[in-house]
N, C-alpha and C positions, 0 to 999 in steps of 0.2 A: 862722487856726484858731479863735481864739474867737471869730468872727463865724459859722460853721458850725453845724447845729443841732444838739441832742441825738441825735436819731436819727440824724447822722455820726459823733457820737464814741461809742455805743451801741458801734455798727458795725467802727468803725475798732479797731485795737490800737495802742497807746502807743509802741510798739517800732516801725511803720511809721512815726507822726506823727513819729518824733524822726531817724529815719533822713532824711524827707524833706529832715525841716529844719537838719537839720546839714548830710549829707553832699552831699543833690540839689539845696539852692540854692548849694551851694561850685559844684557841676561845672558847674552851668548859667551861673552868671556866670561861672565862667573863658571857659566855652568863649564865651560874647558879649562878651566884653573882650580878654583875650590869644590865646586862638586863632582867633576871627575877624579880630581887626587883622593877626595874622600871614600867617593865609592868605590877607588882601587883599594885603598886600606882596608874600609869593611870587608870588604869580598876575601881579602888574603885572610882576616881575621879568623870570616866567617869559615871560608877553608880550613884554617889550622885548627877549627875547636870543633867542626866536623871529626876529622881526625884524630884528635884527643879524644872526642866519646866513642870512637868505632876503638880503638885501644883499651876503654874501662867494658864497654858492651859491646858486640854490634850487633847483635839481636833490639836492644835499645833504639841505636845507632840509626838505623833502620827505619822505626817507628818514631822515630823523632824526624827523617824526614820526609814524611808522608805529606808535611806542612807544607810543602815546595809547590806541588803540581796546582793546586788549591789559589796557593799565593799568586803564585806568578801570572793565573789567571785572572786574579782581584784585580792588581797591580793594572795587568795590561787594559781592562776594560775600562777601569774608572782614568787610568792615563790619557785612552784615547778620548773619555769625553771631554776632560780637561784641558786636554788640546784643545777641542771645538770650541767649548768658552772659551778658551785665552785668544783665540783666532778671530771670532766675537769681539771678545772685549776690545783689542788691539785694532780690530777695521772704527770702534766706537770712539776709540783716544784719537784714531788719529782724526775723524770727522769730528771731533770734538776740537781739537790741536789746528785742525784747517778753521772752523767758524771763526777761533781767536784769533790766527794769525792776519784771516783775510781780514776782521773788523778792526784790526790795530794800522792795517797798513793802508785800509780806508777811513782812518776816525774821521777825518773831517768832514768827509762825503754823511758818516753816520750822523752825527751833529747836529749838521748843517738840515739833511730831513727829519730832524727828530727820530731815528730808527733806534735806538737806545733798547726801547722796552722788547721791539720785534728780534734783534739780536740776542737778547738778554733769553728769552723765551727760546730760539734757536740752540743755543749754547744749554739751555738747563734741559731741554730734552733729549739731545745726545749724550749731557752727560750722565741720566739717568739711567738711559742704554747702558751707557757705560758699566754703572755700578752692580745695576745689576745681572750683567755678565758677568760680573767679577762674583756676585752673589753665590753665578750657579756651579762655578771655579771652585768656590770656599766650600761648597754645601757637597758638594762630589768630594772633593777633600777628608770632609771630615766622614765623611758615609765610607771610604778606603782604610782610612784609619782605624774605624771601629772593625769595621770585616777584618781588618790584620790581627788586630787586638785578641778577634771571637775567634780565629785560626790558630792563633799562636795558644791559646785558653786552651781548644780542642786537642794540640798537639801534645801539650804539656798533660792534661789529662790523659791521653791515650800511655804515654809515654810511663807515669805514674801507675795506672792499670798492671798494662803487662811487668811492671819492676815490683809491683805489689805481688805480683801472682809468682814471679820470679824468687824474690824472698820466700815466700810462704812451702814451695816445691823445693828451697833451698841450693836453686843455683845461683842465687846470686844474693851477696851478704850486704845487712841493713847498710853499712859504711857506703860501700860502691854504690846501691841507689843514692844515697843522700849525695855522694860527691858528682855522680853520674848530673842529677838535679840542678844540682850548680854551677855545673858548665852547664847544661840543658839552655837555662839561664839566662847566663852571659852571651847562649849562641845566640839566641834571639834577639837581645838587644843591635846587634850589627842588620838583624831580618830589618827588624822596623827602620834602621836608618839607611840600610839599602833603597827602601818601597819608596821614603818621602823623599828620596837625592830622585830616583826613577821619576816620578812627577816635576819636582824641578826644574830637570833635564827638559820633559815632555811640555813643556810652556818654554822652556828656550829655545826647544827645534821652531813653531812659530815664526819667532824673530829671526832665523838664521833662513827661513825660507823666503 
């Protein structure tokens, strides 16, 4: 920032500068440190227990991941509006972050005219902005969540089906569905912790742009 010329910090407002640099270098390096190592893990995980059920089934195999095209759809539409709120939210922190800074570095100007209550009222209604961006962030969230939830239900059911119809035709034995099941499972659990690291990530880009 102090390498930047005058006519950027003319420009800029103090409340943006400070918002960057607290809050959008925090999210940016988490999300290249802790939630990019994590997502690499899940992914190898979720790789290797692919693999393991195309080895017990892969007619199974198969219809377990019919889940993908579905997800990754979910994923990308509610990520991208989550971005918008967080882009939202972030222009409101920082007009929120400039009101406070500018009335701190003129108190006495404020004071001195009695401007107390008309700042006070400036500041509570950007920050109201604020939250409720953050509202529509959370609310997109949990609506991703459920859709992963109602996919993965769907997939596990599909999956269940044809291993029912499979036992019953007799190619494939009660044991192997049940173990098949159980990795079924555990694949899932890395699905869902992929989708909520992808949102994460998608509020970190944001502050990196």
């Amino acid at each position: 920032m102090q390498r930047l010329s005058l006519d950027f910090h003319k420009t800029s407002k103090s409340g943006e500068l400070l918002t960057r640099l607290v809050k959008d270098v925090t999210e940016v390096r988490n999300a290249l440190t802790d939630t990019a190592l994590e997502t690499v893990g899940e992914f190898l995980l979720l790789v290797g227990m692919l693999v393991l059920l195309w080895t017990i089934d892969p007619g199974l195999a198969v219809y377990s991941g019919l889940i993908f095209p579905p997800l990754v759809y979910c994923v990308w539409h509610y990520a991208t509006g989550i971005q918008q709120a967080t882009r939202r939210q972030r222009d409101k922190e920082s007009k929120t972050a400039s009101i406070f800074s500018e009335s701190l570095a003129a108190i006495s100007v404020v004071q001195m005219f009695s401007r107390e209550q008309q700042t006070t009222a400036r500041f509570d209604r950007e920050s109201q902005k604020s939250v409720q961006a953050d509202l529509v962030a959370t609310r997109l969230k949990g609506r991703m969540n459920r859709w992963v939830e109602v996919i993965v239900a769907a997939g596990t059911c599909l999956v269940l089906f044809h291993g029912t119809r499979g036992v019953l035709n007799g190619s494939l034995t009660p044991g192997d569905l049940i173990v098949f099941s159980t990795y079924l499972r555990a694949m899932y659990k890395p699905v869902r912790r992929i989708a909520a690291n992808i949102l994460q990530a998608s509020r970190a880009t944001v502050g990196a742009a």
